[in-house]
Each structure stands twice: as structure tokens, then as C-alpha cells.
LUMFI-343930 format. One line per 4 residues: number of its first residue (from 1); their letters; for each residue x, y, z of N, C-alpha, C. Coordinates in nm, 4 decimals. Layout:
BEGIN
NUM	a	X Y Z X Y Z X Y Z; ...
REM end
This chain:
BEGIN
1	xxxx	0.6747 20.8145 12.0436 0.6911 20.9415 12.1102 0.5934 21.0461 12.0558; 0.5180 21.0317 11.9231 0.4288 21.1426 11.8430 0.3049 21.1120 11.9298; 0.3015 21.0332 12.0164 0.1396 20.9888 12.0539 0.1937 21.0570 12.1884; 0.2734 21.0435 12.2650 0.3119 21.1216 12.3795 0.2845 21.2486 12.3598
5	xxxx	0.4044 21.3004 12.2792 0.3875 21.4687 12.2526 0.2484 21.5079 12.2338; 0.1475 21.4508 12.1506 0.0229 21.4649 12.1652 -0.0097 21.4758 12.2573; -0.0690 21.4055 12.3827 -0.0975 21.4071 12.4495 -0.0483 21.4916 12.5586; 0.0628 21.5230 12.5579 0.1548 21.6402 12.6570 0.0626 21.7545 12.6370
9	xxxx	0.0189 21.7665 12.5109 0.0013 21.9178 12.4921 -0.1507 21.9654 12.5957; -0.1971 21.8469 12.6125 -0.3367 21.8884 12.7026 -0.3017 21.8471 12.8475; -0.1671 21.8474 12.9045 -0.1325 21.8413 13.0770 -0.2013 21.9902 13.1581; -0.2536 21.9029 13.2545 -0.2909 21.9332 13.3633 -0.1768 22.0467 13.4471
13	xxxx	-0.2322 22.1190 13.5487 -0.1228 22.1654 13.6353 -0.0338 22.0748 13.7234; -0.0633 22.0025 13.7300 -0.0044 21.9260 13.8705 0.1407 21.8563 13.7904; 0.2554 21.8975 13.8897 0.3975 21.9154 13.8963 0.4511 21.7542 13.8058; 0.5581 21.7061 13.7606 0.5839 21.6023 13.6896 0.7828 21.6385 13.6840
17	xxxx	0.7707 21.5703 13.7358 0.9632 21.5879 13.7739 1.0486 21.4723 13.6934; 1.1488 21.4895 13.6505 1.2111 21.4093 13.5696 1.3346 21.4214 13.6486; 1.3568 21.2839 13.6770 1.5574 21.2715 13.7495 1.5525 21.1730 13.6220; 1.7240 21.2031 13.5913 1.7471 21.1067 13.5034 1.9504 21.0860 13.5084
21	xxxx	2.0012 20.9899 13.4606 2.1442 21.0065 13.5243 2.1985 20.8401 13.4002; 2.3141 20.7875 13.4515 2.3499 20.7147 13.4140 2.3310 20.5844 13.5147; 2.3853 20.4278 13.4706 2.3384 20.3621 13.6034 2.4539 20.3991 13.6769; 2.3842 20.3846 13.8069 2.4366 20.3558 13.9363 2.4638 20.5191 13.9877
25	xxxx	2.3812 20.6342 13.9250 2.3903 20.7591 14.0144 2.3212 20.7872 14.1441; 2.2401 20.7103 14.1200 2.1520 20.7091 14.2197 2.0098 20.7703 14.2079; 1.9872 20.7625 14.0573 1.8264 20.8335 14.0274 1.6999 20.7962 14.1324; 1.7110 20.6637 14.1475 1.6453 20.6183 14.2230 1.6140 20.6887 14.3840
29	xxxx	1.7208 20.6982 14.4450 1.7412 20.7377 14.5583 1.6698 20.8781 14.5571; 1.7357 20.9774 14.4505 1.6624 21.0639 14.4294 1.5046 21.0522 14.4286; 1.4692 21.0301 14.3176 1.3064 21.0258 14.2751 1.2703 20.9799 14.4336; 1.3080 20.9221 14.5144 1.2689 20.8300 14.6646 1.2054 20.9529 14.6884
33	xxxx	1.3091 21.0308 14.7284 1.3514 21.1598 14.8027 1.2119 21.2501 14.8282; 1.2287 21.2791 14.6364 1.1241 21.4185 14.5688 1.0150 21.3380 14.5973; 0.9852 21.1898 14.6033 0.8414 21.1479 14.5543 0.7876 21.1997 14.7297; 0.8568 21.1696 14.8205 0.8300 21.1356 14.9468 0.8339 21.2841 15.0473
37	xxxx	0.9652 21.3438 14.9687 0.9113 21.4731 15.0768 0.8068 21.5668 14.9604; 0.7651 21.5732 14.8414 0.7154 21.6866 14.7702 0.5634 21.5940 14.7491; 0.5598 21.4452 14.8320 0.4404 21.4330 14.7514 0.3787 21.4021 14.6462; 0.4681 21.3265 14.5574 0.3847 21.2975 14.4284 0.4626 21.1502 14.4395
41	xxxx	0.3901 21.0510 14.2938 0.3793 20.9693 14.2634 0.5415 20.9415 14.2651; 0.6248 20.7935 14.2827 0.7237 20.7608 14.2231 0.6976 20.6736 14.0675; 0.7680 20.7153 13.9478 0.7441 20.6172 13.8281 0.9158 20.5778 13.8031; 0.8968 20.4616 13.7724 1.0346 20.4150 13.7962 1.0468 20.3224 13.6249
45	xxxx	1.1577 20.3880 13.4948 1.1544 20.2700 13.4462 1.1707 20.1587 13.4522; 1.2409 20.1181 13.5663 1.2698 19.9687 13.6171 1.1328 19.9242 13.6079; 1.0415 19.9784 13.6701 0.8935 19.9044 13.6903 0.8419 19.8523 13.5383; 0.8706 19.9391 13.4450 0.8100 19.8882 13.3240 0.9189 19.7420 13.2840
49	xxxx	1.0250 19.8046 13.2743 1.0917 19.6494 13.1919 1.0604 19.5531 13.3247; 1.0399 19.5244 13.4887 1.0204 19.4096 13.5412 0.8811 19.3532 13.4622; 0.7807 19.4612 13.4415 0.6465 19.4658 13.3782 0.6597 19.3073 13.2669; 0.7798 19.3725 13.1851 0.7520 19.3258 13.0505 0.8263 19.2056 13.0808
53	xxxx	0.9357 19.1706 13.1616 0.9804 19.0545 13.1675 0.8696 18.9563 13.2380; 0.7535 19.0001 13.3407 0.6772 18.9610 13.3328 0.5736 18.8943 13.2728; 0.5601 19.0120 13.2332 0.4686 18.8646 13.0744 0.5170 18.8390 13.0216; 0.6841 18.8008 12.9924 0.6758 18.7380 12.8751 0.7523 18.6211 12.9629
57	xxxx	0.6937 18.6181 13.0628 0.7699 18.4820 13.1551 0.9324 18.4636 13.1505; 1.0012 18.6000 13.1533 1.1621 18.5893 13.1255 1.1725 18.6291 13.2507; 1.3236 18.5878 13.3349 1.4010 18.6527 13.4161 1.4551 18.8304 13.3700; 1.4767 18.8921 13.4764 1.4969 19.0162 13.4075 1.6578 19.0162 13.3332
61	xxxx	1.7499 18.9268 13.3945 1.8699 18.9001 13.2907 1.8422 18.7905 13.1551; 1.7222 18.7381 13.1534 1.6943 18.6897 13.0261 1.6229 18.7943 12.9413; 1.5729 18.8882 12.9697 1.5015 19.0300 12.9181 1.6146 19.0998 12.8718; 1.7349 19.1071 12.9467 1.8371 19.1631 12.9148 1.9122 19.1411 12.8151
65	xxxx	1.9370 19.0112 12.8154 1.9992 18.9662 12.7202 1.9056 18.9671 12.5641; 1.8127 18.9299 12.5893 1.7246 18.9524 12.4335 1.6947 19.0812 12.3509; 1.6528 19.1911 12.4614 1.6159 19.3176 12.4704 1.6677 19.3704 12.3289; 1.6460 19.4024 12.2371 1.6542 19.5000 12.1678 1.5785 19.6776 12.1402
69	xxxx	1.5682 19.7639 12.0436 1.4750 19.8471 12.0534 1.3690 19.8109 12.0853; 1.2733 19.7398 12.0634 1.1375 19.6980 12.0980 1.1402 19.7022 12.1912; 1.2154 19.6649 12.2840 1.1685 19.6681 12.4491 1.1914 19.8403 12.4675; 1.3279 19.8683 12.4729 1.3894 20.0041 12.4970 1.2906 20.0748 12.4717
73	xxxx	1.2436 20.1168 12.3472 1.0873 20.1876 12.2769 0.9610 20.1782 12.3877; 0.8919 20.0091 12.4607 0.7993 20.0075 12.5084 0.8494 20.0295 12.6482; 0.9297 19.9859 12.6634 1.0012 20.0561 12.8304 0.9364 20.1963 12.8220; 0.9719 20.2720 12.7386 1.0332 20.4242 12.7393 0.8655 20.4693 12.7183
77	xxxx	0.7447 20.4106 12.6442 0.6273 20.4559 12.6146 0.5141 20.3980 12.7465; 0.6087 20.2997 12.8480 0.4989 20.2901 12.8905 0.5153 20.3741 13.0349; 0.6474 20.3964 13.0439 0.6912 20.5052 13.1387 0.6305 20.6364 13.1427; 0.6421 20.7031 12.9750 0.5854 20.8173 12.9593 0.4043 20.8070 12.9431
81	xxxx	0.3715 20.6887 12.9395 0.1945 20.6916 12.9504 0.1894 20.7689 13.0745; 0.2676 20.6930 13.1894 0.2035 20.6918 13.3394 0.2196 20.8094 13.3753; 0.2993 20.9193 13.3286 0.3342 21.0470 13.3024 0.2370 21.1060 13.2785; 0.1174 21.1052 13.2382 0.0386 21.1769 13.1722 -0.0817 21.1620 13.2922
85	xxxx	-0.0542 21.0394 13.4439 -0.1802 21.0335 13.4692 -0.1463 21.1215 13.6184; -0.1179 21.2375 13.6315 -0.0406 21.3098 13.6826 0.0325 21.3255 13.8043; 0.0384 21.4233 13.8832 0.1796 21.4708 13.9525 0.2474 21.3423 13.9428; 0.3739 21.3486 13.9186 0.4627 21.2223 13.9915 0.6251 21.2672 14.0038
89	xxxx	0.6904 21.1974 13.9768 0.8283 21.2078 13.9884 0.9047 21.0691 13.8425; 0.9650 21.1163 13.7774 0.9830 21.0152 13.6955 1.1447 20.9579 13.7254; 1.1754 20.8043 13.7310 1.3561 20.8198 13.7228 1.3698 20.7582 13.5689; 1.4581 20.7317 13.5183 1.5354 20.7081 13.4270 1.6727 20.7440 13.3307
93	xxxx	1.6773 20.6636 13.2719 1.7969 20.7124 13.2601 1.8240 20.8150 13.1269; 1.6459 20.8420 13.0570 1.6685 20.9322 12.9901 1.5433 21.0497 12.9871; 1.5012 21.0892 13.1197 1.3506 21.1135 13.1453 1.3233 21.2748 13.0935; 1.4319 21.3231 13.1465 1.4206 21.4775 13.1167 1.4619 21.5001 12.9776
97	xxxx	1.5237 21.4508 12.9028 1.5485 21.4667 12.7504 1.4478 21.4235 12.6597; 1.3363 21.3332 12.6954 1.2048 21.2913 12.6444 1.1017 21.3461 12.7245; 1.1018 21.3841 12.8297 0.9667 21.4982 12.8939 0.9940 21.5980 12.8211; 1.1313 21.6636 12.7886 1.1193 21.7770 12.7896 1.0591 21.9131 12.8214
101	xxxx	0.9839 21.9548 12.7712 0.9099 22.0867 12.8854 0.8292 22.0272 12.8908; 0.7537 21.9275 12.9233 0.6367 21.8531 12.9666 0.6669 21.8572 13.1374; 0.8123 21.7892 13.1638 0.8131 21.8407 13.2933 0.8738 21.9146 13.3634; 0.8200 21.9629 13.4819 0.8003 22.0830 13.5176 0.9385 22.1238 13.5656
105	xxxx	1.0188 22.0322 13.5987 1.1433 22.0339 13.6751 1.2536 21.9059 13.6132; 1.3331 21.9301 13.5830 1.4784 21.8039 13.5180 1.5995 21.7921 13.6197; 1.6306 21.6849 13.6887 1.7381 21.7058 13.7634 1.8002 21.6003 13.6793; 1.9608 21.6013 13.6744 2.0415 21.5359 13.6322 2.0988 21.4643 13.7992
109	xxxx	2.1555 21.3405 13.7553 2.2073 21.3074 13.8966 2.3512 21.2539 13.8624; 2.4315 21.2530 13.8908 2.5880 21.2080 13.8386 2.6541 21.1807 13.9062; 2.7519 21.0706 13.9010 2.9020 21.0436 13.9777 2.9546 20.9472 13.9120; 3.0868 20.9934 13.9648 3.1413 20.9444 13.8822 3.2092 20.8099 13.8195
113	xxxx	3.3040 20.7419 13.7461 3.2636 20.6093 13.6854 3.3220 20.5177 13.8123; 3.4048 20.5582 13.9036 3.4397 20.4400 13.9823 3.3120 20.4162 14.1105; 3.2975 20.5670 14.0853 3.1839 20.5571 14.2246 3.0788 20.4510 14.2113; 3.0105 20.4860 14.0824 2.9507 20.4300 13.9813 2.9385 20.3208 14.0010
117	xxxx	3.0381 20.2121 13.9406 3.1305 20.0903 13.9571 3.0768 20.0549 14.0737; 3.1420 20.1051 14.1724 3.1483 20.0547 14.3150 2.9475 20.0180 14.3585; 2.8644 20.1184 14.3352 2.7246 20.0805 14.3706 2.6730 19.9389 14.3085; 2.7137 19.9875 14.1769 2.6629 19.9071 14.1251 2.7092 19.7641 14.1693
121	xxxx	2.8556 19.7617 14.1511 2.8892 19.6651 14.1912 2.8444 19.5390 14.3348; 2.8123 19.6077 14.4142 2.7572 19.5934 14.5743 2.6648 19.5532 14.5146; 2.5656 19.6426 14.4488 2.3886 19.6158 14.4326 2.3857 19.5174 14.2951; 2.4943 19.4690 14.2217 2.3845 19.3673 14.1613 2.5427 19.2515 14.1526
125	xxxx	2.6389 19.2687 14.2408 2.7520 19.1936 14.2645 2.7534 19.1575 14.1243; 2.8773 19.2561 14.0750 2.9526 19.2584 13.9293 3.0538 19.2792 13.9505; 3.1079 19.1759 13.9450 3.3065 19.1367 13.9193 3.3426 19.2274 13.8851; 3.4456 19.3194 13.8760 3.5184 19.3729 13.7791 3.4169 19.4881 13.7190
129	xxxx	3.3760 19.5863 13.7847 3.2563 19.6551 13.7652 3.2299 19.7760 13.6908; 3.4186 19.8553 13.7201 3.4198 19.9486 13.6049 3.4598 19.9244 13.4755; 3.4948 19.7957 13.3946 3.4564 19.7790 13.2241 3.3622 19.7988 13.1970; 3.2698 19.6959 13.2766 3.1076 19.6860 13.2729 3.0596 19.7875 13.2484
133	xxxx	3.0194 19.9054 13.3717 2.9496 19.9883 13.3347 3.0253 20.1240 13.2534; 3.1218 20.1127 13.1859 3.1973 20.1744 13.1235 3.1538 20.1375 12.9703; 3.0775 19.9982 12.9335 3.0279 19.9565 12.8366 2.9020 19.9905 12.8333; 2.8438 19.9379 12.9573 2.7196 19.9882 12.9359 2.6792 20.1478 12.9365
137	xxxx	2.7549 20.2322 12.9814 2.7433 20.4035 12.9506 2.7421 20.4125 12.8134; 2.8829 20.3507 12.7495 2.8413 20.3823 12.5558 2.7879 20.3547 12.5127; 2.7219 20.1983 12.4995 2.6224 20.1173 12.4666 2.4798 20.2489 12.4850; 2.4588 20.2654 12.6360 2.3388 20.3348 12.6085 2.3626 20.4435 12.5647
141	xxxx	2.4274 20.5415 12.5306 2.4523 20.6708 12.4404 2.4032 20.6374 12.3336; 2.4948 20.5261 12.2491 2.4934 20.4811 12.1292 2.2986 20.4864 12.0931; 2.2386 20.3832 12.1940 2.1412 20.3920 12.1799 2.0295 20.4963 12.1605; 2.0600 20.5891 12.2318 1.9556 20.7120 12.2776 2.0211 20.8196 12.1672
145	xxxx	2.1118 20.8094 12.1110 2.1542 20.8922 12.0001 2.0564 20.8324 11.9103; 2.0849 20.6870 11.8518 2.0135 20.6559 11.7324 1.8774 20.6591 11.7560; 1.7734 20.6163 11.8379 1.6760 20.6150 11.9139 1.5990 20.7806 11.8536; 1.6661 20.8311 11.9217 1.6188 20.9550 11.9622 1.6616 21.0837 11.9145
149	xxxx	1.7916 21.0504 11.8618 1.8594 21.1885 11.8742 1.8749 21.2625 11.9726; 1.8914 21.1619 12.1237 1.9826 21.2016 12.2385 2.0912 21.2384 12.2776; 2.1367 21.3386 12.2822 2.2869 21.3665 12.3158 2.3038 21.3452 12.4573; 2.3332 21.2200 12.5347 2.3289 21.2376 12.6833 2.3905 21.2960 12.7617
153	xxxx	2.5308 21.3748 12.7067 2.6331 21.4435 12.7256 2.5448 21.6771 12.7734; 2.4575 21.6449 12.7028 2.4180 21.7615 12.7011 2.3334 21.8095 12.7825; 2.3828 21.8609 12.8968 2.2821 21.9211 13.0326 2.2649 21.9906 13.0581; 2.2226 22.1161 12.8889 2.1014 22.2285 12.9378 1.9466 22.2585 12.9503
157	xxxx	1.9663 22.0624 12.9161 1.7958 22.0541 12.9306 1.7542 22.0522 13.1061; 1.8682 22.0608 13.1434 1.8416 22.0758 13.3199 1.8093 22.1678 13.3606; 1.7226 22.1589 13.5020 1.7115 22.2526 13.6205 1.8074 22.2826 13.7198; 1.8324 22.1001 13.7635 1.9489 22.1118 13.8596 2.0631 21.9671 13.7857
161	xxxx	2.1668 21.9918 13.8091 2.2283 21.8928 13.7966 2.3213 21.8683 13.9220; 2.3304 21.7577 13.9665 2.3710 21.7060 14.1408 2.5196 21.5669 14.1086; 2.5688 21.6052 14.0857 2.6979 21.5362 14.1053 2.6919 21.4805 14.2927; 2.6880 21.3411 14.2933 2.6854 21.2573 14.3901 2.8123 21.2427 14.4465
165	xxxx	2.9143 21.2165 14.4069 3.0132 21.1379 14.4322 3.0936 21.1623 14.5265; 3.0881 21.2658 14.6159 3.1394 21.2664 14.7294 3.0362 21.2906 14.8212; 2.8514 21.2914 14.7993 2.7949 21.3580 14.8481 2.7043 21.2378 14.9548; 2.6902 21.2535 15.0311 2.6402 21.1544 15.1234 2.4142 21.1598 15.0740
169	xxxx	2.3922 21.0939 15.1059 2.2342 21.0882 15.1000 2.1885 21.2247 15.1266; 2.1851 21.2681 15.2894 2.1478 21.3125 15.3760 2.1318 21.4793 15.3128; 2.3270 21.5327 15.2879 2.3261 21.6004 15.2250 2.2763 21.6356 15.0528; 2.2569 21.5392 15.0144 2.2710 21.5479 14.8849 2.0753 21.6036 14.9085
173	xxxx	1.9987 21.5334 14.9971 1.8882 21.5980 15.0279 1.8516 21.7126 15.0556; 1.9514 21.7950 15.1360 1.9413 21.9276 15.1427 1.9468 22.0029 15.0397; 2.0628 21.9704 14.9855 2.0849 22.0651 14.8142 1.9310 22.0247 14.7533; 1.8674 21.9351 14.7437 1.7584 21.9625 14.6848 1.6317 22.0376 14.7161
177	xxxx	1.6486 22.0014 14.8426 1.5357 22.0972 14.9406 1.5702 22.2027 14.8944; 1.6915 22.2858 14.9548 1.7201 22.4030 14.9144 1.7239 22.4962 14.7206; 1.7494 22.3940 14.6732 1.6919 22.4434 14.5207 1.5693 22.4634 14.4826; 1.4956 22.3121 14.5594 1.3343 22.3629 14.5597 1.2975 22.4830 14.5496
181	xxx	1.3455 22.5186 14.7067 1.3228 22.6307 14.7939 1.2986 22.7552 14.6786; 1.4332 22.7893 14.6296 1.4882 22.9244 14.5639 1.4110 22.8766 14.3965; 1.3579 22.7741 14.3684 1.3141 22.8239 14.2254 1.2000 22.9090 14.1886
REM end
């Protein structure tokens, strides 16, 4: 992260947005959104860890299962390289707490654990879906605390924060348009 912050300090003007959330908020959907109506790049950490399960000839649930910091660390550095090669939109699940004022805008995206459950569940068909990601929420805290000294709980590093969970796509698009709008 000292080679990042370095490099932050000589950014360009052009805009760099951070959504970041827990799984299954729908960061993704978001970043879709901002990349497509505002115009800039989508960077997705998913893209880096498929990256790395790539070369190392693993399935991405064999990546998973091995994964320790080393990956988490190069996930997270090769995300924030592509950050630097400018405008874009970043998702992850910890983007705006490691941009920090690097970018220009932080949305939080949230809903809540059954909703949660339920996406996830559909999108990667997981039995029994709220233990799961009820483990995996502490698990990654745990992580991004020791990591980082992340508090993921703490969302005044935000611009906007968007609680999903009753909110349909469509609308949940407007509230962003419209925040755009007024900042």
C-alpha cells in the first residue's frame, strides 16, 4: 500500500470512484451503473483474483480455498495499480477505505444479511446461504482489520451510502443520478 500512496500523490484530474459493500450488495451492479452512465472505466476486484487463479492454473474455488494474505494483498495491489491509470470506477469490497481521498467519490452499497443470502444464494447456488455469508462477513472484517486496520463497520469515509434491500435496480439508479446531480 506505501508504493500506492506514493503514487496517489501525483493523480491526474480525471474522476476515480470507489463502490465498496459486503458480498452480495450489489457493488457490482453499481460500479455497472456509474461506469456506463458517467463514463469511465469499470475495475472490478473479481478481475484480479480470476487473473491470479489464472496463472496459477487453479479453479477460482481452488484459489479460494488456498488463498491466504498473499493473494488478498496482490488482489488488493493489483486493483489499486489499475487505479492509477485513470478515470474509472472501482468495486470491492474494501475500495473506498484504501483509495481513501485518492478517490474522488466513495459509495457504500448495503443490504441486508437475508437479502444478501438470498443473491448470493441464486448467483453462486449456496445451500443454506445465510451461515455462509454470515461467516464470510466476519471472516472478512477479521481480515481487513488485521490487514489494514480496517474498521468495515465505519461509514464516514463515505459520500453516499445506498442501502439496497428493498430498493429495486431501476430506482436505486435514480438515487444515484440524483446525488450525482446535487454534489
Amino acid at each position: 500500500m506505501d508504493e500506492f500512496n506514493e503514487q496517489a500523490r501525483s493523480k491526474s484530474g480525471a474522476p476515480v470512484i470507489a463502490v465498496d459493500g459486503l458480498s452480495g450488495a450489489g457493488k457490482d451492479t453499481v460500479a455497472s451503473f456509474v461506469s456506463e452512465r458517467f463514463g469511465v472505466r469499470h475495475i472490478s476486484a473479481s478481475d484480479a483474483f480470476y487473473e491470479i487463479a489464472e496463472e496459477r492454473d487453479l479453479s477460482e474455488t481452488e484459489l479460494s480455498a488456498q488463498a491466504g494474505k498473499e493473494v488478498d494483498l496482490e488482489i488488493d495491489r493489483r486493483t489499486l495499480q489499475k487505479a492509477l491509470s485513470g478515470p474509472c470506477v472501482i468495486d470491492s469490497r474494501i475500495a473506498a477505505h484504501v483509495l481513501g481521498t485518492y478517490a474522488d467519490f466513495r459509495i457504500r452499497v448495503e443490504a441486508d444479511l437475508e437479502e444478501r443470502a438470498r443473491r448470493l444464494g441464486e448467483r453462486d447456488g449456496i445451500g443454506s446461504p445465510v451461515p455462509h455469508v454470515r461467516t464470510r462477513d466476519r471472516e472478512d472484517s477479521r481480515r481487513y482489520q488485521e490487514y489494514y486496520g480496517i474498521d468495515t463497520s465505519d461509514l464516514s469515509v463515505y459520500h453516499l451510502v445506498l442501502d439496497n434491500t428493498d430498493v429495486g435496480v431501476k430506482p436505486q439508479n435514480r438515487i444515484i443520478e440524483s446525488w450525482w446531480r446535487t454534489r
